[in-house]
C-alpha positions in Angstrom: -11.2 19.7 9.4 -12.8 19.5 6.0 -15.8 17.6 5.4 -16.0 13.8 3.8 -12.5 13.6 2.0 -13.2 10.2 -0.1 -16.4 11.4 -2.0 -14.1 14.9 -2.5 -10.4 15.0 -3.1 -8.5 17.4 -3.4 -6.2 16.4 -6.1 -4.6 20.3 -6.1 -2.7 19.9 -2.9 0.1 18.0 -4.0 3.5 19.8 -2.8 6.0 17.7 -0.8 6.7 17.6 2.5 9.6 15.4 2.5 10.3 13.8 6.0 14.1 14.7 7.0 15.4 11.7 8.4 13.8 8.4 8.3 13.4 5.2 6.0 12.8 2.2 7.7 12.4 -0.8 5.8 11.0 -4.4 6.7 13.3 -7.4 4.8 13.0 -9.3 2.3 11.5 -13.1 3.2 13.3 -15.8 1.8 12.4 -16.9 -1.1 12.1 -20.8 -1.3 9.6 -23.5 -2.7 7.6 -23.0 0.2 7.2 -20.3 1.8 7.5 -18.9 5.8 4.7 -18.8 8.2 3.7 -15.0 7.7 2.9 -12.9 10.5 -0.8 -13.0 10.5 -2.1 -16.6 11.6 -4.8 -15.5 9.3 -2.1 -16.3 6.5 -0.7 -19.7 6.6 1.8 -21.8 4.7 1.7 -22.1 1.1 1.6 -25.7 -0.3 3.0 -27.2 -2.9 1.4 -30.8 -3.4 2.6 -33.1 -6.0 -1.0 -35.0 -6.5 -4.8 -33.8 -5.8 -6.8 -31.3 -7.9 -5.4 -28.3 -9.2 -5.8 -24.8 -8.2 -9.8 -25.5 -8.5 -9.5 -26.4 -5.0 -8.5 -23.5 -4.1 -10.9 -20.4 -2.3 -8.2 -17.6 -2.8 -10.1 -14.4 -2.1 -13.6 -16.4 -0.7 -14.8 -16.1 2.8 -17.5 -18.0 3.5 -18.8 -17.8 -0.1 -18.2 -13.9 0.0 -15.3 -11.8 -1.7 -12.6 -11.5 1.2 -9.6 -11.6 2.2 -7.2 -13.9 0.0 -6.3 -17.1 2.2 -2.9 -18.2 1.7 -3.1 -21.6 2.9 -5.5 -22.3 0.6 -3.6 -21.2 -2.5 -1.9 -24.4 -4.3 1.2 -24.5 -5.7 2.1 -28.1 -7.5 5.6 -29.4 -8.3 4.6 -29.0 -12.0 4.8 -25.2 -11.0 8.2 -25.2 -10.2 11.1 -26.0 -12.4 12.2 -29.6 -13.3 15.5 -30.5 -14.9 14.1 -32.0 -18.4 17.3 -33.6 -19.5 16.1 -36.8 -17.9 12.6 -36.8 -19.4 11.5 -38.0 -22.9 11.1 -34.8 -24.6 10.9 -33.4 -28.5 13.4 -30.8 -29.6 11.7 -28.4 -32.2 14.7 -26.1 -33.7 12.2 -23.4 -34.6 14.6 -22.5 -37.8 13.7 -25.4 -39.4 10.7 -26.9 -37.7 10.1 -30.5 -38.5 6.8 -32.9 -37.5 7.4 -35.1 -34.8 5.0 -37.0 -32.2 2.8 -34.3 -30.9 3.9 -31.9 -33.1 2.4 -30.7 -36.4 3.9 -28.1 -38.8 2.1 -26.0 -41.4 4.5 -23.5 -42.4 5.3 -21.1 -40.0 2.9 -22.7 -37.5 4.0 -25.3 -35.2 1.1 -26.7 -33.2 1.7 -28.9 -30.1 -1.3 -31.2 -30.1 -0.5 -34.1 -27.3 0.9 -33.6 -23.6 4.8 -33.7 -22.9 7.8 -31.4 -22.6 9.2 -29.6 -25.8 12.6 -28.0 -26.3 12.3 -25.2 -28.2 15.5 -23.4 -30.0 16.4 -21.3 -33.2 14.3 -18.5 -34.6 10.5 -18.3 -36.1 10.5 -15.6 -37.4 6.8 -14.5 -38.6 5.5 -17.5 -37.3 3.2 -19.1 -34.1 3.8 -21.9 -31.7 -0.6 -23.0 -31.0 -1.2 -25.5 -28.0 -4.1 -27.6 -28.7 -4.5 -30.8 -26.6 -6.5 -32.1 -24.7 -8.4 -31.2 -21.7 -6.5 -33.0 -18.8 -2.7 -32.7 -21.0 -0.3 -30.6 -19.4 2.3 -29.2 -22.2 5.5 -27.8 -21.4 7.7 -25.3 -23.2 11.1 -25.3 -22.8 12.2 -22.1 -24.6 16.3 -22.8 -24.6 17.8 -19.5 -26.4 14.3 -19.5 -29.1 13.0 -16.0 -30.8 9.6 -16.3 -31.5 8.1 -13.3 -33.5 4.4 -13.1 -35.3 3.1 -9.7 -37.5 -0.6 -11.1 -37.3 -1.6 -13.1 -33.9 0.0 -14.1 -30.8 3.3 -16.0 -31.4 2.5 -18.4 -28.4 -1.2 -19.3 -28.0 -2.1 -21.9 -25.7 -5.6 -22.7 -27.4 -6.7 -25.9 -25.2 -4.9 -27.9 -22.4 -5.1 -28.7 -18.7 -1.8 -26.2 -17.9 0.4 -25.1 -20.0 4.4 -24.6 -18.2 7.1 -22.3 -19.7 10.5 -23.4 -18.6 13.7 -21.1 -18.8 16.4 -23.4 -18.5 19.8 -21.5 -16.6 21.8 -19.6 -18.6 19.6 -19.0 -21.7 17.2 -15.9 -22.9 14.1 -16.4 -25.5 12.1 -13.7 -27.2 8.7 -13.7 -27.9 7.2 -10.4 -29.9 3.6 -9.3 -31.0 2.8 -6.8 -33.4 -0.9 -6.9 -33.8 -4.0 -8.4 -31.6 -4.8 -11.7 -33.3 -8.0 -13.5 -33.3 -9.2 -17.4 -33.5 -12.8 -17.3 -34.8 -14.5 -14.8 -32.6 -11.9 -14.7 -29.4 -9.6 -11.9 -29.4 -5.9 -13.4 -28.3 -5.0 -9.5 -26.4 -1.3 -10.7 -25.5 2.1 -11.7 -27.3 1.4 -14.9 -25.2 -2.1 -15.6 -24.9 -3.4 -19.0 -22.8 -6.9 -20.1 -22.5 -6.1 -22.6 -19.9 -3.8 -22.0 -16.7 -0.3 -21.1 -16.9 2.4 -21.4 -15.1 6.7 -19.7 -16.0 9.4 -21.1 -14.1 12.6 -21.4 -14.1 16.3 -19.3 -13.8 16.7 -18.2 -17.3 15.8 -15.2 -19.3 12.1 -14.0 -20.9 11.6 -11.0 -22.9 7.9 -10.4 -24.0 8.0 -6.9 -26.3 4.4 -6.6 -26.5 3.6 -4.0 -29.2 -0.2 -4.8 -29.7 -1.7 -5.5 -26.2 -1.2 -7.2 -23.5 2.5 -8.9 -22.5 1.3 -12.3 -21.1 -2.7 -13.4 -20.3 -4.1 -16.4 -19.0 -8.1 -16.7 -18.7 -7.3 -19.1 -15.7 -4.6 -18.7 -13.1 -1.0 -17.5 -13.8 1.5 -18.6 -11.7 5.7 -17.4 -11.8 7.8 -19.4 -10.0 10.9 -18.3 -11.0 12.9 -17.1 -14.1 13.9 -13.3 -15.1 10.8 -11.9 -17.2 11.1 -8.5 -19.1 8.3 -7.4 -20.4 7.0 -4.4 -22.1 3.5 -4.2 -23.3 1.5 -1.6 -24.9 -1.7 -1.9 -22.4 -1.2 -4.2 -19.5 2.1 -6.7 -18.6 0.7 -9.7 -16.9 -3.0 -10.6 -16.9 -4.9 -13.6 -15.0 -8.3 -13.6 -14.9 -8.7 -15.9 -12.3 -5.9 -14.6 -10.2 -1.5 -13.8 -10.8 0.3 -15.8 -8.5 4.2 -14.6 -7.9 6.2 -17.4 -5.5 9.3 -16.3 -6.7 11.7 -15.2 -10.1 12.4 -11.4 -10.8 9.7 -9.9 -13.1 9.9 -6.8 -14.5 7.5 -5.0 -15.9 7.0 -1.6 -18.3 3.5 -1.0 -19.0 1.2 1.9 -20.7 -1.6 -0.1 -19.1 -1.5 -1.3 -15.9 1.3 -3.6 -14.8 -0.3 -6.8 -13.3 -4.4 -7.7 -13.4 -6.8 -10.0 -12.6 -10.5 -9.2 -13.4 -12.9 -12.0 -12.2 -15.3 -10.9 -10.2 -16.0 -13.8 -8.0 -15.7 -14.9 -4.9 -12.6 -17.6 -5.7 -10.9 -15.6 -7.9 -9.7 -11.8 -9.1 -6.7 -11.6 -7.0 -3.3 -11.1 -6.9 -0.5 -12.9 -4.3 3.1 -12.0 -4.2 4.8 -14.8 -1.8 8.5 -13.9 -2.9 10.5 -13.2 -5.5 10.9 -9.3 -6.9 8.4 -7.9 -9.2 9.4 -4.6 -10.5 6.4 -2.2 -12.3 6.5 0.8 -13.9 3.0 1.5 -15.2 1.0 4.5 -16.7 -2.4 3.4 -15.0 -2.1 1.0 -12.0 0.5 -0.9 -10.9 -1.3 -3.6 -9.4 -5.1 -4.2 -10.3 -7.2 -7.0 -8.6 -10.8 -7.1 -8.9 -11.1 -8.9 -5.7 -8.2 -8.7 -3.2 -4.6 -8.5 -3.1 -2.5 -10.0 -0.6 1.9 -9.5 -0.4 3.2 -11.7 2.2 7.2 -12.0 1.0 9.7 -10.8 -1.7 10.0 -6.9 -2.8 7.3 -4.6 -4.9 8.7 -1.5 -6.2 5.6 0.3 -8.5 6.0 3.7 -10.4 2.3 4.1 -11.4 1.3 7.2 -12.9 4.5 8.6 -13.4 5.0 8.7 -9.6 3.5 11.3 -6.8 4.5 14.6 -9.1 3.1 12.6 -12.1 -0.1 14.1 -14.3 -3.3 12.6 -14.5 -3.8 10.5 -17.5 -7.1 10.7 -19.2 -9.2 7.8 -20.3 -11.7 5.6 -19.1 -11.8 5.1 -15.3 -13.6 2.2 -15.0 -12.5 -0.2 -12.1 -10.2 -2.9 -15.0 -11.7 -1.3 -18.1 -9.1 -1.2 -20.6 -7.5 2.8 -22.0 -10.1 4.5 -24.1 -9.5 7.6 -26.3 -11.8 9.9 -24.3 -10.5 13.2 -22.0 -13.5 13.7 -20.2 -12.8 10.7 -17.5 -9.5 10.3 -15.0 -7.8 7.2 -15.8 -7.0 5.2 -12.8 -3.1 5.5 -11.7 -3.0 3.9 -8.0 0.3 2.2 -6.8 -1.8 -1.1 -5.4 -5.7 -1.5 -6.3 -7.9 -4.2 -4.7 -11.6 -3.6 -5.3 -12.5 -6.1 -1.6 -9.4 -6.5 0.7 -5.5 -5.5 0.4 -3.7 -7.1 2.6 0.2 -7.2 3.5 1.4 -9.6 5.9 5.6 -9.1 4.9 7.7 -8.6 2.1 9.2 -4.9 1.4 6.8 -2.9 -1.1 7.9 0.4 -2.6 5.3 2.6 -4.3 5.7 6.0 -5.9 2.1 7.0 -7.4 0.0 10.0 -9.2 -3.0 8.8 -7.3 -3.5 6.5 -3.7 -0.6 4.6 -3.3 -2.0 1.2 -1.5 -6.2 1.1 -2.0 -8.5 -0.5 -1.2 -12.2 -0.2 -2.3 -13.1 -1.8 0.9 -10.7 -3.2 3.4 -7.1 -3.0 4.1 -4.8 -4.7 6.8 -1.1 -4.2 7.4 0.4 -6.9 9.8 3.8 -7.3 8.6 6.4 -6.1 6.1 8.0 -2.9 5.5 5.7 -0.4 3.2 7.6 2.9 2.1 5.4 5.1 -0.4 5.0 8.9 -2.4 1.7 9.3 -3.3 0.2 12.7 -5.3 -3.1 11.5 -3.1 -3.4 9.4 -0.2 -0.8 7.0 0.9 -2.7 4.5 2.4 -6.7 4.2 1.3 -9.3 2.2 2.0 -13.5 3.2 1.6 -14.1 1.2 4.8 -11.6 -0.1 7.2 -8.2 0.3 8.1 -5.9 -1.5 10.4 -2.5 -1.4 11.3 -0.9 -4.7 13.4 3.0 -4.6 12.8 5.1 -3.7 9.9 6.8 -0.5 9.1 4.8 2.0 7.3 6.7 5.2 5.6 5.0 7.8 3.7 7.2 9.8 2.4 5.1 12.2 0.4 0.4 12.5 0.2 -2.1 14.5 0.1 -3.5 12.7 3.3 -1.5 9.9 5.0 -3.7 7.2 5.9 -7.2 7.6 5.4 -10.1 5.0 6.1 -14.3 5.2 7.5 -12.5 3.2 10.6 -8.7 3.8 11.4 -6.9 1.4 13.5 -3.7 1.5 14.8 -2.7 -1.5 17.1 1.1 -1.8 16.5 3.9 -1.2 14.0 5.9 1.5 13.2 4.4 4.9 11.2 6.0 7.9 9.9 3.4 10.1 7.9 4.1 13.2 5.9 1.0 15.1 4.7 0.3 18.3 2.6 -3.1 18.0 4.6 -4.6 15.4 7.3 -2.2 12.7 8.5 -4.6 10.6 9.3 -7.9 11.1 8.3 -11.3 8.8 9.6 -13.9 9.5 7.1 -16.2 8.7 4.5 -19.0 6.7 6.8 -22.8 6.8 5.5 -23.4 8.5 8.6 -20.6 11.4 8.8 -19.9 15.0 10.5 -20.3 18.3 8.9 -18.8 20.8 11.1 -19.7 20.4 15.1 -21.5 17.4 14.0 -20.7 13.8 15.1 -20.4 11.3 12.5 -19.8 7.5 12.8 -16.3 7.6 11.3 -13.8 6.6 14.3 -9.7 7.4 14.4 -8.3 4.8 17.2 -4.6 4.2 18.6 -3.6 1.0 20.8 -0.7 0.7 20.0 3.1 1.2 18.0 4.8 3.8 17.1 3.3 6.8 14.7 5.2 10.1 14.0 3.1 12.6 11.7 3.9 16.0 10.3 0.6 17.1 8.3 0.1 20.3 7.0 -3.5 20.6 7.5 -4.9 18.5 10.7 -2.2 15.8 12.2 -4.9 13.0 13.7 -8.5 14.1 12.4 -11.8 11.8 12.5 -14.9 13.0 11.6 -16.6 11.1 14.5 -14.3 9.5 17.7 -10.8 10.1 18.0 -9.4 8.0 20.4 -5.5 7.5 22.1 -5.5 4.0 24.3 -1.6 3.3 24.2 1.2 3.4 21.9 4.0 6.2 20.9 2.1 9.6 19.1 4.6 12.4 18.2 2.8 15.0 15.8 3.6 18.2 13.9 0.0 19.6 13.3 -0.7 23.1 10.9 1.3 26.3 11.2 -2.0 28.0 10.3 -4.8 28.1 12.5 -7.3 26.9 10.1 -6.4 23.4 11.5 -5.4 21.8 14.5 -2.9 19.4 15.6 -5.9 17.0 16.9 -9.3 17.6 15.3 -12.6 15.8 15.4 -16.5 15.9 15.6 -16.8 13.6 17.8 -15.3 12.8 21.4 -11.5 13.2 21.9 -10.7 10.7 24.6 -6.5 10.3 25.6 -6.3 6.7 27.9 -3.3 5.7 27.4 0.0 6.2 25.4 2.8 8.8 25.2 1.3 11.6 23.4 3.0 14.5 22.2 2.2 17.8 20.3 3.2 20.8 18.2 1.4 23.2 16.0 -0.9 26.1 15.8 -3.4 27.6 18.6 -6.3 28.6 16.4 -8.0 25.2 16.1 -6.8 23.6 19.4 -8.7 20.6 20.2 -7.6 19.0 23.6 -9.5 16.0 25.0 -12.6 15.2 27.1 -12.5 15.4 30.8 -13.7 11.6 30.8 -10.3 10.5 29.3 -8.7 8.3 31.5 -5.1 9.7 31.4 -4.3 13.6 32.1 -3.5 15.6 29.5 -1.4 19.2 29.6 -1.6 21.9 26.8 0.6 24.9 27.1 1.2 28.1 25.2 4.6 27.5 23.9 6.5 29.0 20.5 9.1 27.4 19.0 11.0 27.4 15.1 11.3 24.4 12.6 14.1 22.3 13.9 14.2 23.2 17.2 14.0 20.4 20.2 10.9 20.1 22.8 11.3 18.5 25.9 8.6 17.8 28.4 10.2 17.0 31.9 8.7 16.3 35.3 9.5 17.8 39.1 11.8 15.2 39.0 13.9 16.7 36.1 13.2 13.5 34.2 12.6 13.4 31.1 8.6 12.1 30.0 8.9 12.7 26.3 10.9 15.1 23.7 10.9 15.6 19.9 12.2 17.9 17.0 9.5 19.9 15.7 9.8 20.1 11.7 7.4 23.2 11.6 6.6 26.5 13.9 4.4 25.7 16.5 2.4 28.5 19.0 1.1 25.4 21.4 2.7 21.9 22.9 0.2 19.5 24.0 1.4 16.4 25.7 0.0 12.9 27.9 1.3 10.2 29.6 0.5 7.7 32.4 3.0 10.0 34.6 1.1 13.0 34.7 -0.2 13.5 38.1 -2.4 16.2 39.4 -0.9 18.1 41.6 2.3 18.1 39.8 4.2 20.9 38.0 5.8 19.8 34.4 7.9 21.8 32.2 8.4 22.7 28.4 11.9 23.0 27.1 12.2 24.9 23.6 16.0 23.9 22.8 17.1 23.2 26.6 15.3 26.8 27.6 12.5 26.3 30.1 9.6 27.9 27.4 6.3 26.5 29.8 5.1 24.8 32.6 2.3 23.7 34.2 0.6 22.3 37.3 -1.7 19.0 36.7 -4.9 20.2 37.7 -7.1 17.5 36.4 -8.1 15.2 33.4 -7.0 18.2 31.2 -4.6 21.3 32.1 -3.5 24.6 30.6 -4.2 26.2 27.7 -7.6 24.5 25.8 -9.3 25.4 22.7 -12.5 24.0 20.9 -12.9 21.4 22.9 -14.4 18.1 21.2 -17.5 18.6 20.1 -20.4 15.6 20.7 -20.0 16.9 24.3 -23.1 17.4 26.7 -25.4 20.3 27.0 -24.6 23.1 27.0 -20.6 22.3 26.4 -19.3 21.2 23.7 -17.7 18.5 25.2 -14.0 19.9 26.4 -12.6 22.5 28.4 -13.4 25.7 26.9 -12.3 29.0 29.0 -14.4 30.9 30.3 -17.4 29.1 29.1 -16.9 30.0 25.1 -16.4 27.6 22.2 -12.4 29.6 21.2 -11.5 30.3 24.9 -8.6 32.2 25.5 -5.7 31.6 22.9 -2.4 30.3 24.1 0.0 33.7 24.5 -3.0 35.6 25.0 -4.1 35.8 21.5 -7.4 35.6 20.6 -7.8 36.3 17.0 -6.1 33.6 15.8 -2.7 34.7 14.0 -0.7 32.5 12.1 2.3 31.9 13.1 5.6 32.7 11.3 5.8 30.7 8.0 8.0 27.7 8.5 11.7 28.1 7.2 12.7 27.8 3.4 14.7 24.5 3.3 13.3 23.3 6.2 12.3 19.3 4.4 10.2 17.8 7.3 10.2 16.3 10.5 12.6 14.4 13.2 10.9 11.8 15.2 11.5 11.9 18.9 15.3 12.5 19.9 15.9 12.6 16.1 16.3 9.3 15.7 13.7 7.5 13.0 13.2 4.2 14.9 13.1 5.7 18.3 10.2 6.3 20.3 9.8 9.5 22.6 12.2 8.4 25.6 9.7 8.1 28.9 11.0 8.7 32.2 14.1 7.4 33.5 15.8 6.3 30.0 17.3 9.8 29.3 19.7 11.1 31.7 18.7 14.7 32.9 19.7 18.0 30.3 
């Protein structure tokens, strides 16, 4: 165990331990005007309502006046938000070749300024030129860009100065332009994106945008923006899509190339400064962050694939790492390259999300939830972060590649599926005002109730630096091959009380649980190689639980409700009887450290012979490492080899 991990990290460790046979993958939601009931009753239907106030109705990220979680039935989506065929409404055609006053629509050279609400066809080329939006406060405009190049040396081609919303429509079948050269400015405001809105905006359609974004920012709205649909291809020199007041993605494709971050929203309040993706598929390659939300973040449908960083084996940009400040020319900071930021609450509820990141992969500056979805990541740091707490409900969760797997002050687990590969911890409880130093209890708590997890961590598998706790669920994991870690480790009590619990690693650091767990536990003194199968069976010849280690291990530990005193269980190392051992109580066989946090005079577990070490499994006592783990070896099998299947329990595997 190391002390407090999220005030240190250690950004050296970041070889791969790539897991050998798994990727498991939630689907896709479908994408439609509204969208499904998402797993979490916390997170409702999305509306779309065709009269009523606008989006200032809505609370997004509030909770009871305070920065939460982002509500989705309370975020608005109007029929204006969505694309309406416009060849039965009276609109103005503008052939930006050859632009020509009409109603609404002034012309002062290469300017075309829309000044009155109504939809306007746009076609033909400006080049050198700017489409301006001035009306008035309650106008919506709309833009219908059919097949129109719009390209400006010295501002922002499209600049939405003053309106109630401003709509971009891609009609089927056609591709517009729009290109920036240079940051513009109107008076004393600085217009940082090829298109640059002051009001809210919202891009629909099924045709084609390209935003080439050589100055700034791609597309920024000081309001909400909202994407309903379309294909958007933008490349931006510091960040791709910026609302202030929150991004909203319902559906389209949007693809994004960034040397900024990819998509942002930076208000700071309690009803804005999120990001929602409800569907569609947003793509993100980014040098700093792939998502940035100053509040919360919440993905409930549609896919998320982010490259931030230049992915897990990336190198640290340099710049100025404040929380949304933009890139600066200085060395002496880290600039902030995480997969999926949220400075309150990141939540995921469904959807697929891919992320391959330099540093965290999903964080969270506060909370983080998980209750739906398939989530597959490679981070150079942690895979799943948050400074307070995390929990797990449902949803597959695969990391691939981290430093440390999950990582939180309070760890959860209550459901879903988990496959962790680590270079160090797992999972790691830490952080807390109130946290351990070595043999000392902090309030930090690691707690599983339910699901499935498989870990292979190279330093400690489960570590908390306060409780660690097993009530239920499937636990198969491949702790250290050196025995300056331990396959369980904490400074607080180690309770087992439920659950199928299995596993392999080193002796040096063994931890085994309290004698007031509720279910036995047995530890033997076992060896085994990378790849090789363990198989606990009972008297019976039945078979309780069986794996394939990924690493060398010199000790099996394993738990389940069928353990009963009295009783003689067995270890088989590739169908060889390796161990076994009589139930003798709470906790059998071979114990190490113990847990410390225990009584006087104890430190809380079974320690042989009344010291701290004990005797070492295989009679060793001075703690050797074990052999190195094979070249080539890439990971870890989860139970019977098989990446969705739990550790079989008694009776559902026929006898070996």
């Amino acid at each position: 165990m190391k002390p407090n991990r999220l005030s240190t990290k250690k950004h050296t460790l970041r070889f791969a331990v790539i897991l050998s046979a798994l990727i498991l993958a939630g689907c896709a939601s479908t994408q439609s005007t509204t969208s499904s009931t998402s797993a979490s009753s916390a997170f409702s239907t999305v509306s779309t309502e065709e009269s009523g106030a606008d989006e200032t109705d809505s609370t997004g990220g509030a909770m009871n006046g305070t920065i939460g979680s982002v509500i989705e039935a309370n975020l608005s989506f109007k029929n204006k938000d969505f694309y309406i065929d416009y060849s039965t409404e009276d609109t103005v055609k503008i052939d930006l070749s050859a632009p020509k006053e009409a109603d609404g629509v002034k012309v002062s050279g290469s300017t075309v300024t829309i000044t009155e609400a109504g939809t306007y066809v746009f076609s033909g080329t400006l080049t050198d030129g700017q489409v301006i939006i001035d009306a008035g406060d309650e106008d919506d405009v709309r833009l219908v860009l059919e097949n129109a190049s719009i390209t400006c040396t010295t501002t922002a081609p499209i600049y939405a100065k003053n309106a109630d919303k401003v709509i971009i429509s891609l009609p089927e079948n056609t591709e517009s332009t729009v290109t920036d050269t240079v940051t513009g400015t109107d008076g004393n405001d600085e217009l940082t994106a090829a298109i640059f809105a002051k009001c809210d905006l919202s891009v629909n359609g099924t045709g084609t945008l390209n935003v080439n974004a050589n100055a700034n920012d791609g597309i920024t709205s000081e309001d909400k923006l909202k994407i309903t649909g379309g294909v958007l291809n933008i490349t931006s020199a510091d960040d791709g899509l910026v609302g202030k007041d929150a991004v909203l993605i319902k559906d389209g494709t949007v693809h994004v190339t960034a040397s900024g971050n990819g998509i942002k929203s930076t208000k700071s309040e309690a009803d804005k400064g999120y990001v929602y993706i409800g569907g569609g598929t947003v793509n993100i390659t980014a040098e700093q962050d792939g998502i940035q939300a100053e509040t919360s973040v919440l993905i409930s449908a549609g896919e998320v694939n982010v490259t931030a960083g230049g992915g897990a084996n990336g190198e640290q940009k340099t710049g100025n790492a404040m929380f949304g400040g933009a890139q600066s020319t200085t060395t002496d900071e880290t600039l902030s390259t995480k997969g999926i930021k949220a400075e309150a609450a990141l939540d995921i509820t469904g959807g697929t999300v891919t992320v391959d990141s330099a540093d965290d992969s999903l964080h969270s500056n506060d909370s983080m939830t998980v209750s739906g979805g398939g989530i597959t990541v490679k981070s150079g740091d942690d895979g799943l972060h948050a400074d307070n707490t995390l929990t797990i409900e449902d949803g597959t969760i695969v990391v691939e590649e981290s430093c440390e797997g999950l990582e939180a002050i309070d760890l959860t687990i209550n459901g879903g599926t988990i496959d962790v590969t680590a270079s160090d911890d797992g999972l790691n409880a830490a952080g807390s005002a109130v946290d351990g130093g070595f043999g000392t209890a902090g309030a930090d708590t690691l707690t599983v109730n339910g699901g499935t997890l498989t870990v292979n961590a190279s330093g400690d598998g489960l570590d908390s630096n306060g409780a660690l706790t097993i009530n239920g669920g499937t636990v198969y994991v491949s702790g250290p091959t050196s025995d300056g870690n331990g396959t369980f480790d904490c400074d607080g009590v180690f309770t087992i009380n439920g659950g199928v619990v299995l596993g392999t690693g080193s002796s040096g650091m063994l931890k085994t649980p309290t004698t007031d767990s509720k279910q036995n536990t047995i530890s033997v003194s076992c060896t085994g190689s990378a790849g090789d199968t363990v198989e606990v069976k009972g008297a019976d010849g039945n078979t309780l639980v069986s794996a394939v280690a990924p690493k060398n291990f010199t000790n099996v530990m394993f738990s389940t409700p069928d353990i009963t005193e009295g009783k003689t269980y067995t270890v088989y190392v590739n169908g060889t009887e390796a161990a076994s051992e009589t139930c003798s109580g709470v906790v059998s066989g071979a114990t190490g450290m113990g847990s410390f946090g225990g009584g006087p005079g104890n430190m809380g577990g079974q320690a042989p012979n009344g010291g701290m070490g004990g005797q070492m499994p295989n009679g060793n006592s001075d703690g050797t490492t074990p052999p190195e783990m094979p070249s080539g070896d890439s990971g870890m099998t989860p139970p019977n080899g098989n990446s969705g299947t739990p550790p079989q329990m008694p009776g559902n595997t026929s006898d070996t």
